[in-house]
N, C-alpha and C positions, 0 to 999 in steps of 0.2 A: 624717663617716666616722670621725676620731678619737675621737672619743665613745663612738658605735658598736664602735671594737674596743676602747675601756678597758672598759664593758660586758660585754662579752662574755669578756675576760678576769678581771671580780671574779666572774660567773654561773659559770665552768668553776674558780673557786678556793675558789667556796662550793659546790657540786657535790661538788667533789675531798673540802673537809674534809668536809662530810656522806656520802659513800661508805668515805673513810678509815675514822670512828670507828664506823658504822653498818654498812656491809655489808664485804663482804667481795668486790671483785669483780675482784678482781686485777689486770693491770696497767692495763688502761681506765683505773682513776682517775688512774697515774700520768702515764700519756699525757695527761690533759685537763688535770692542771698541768702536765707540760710544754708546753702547748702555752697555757696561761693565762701561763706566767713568758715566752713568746718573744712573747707579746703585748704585756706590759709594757714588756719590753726595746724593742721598737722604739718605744712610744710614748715612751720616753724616749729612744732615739736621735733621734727625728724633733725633738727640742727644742721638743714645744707643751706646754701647760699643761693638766695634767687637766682642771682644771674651767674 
């Protein structure tokens, strides 16, 4: 399951930059890194080890 959300917040942070420089789609992309950075955050609260 850890794995699975570090995943899923680099997919929503490489999304966010290819939307940022490419489209234009306005707040959607900032909502998907925020919500890629509250991903990361917990798995570093939760104290396990990326990889």
């Amino acid at each position: 399951m850890g794995s699975l959300l570090y995943l899923i917040a680099v997919i929503l942070i490489v999304a966010w930059a290819i939307g940022f420089f490419a489209y234009s789609a306005g707040g959607i992309i900032h909502i998907l890194l925020v919500i890629a950075i509250i991903a990361i955050l917990l798995r570093i609260i939760s104290g396990k080890k990326i990889l």
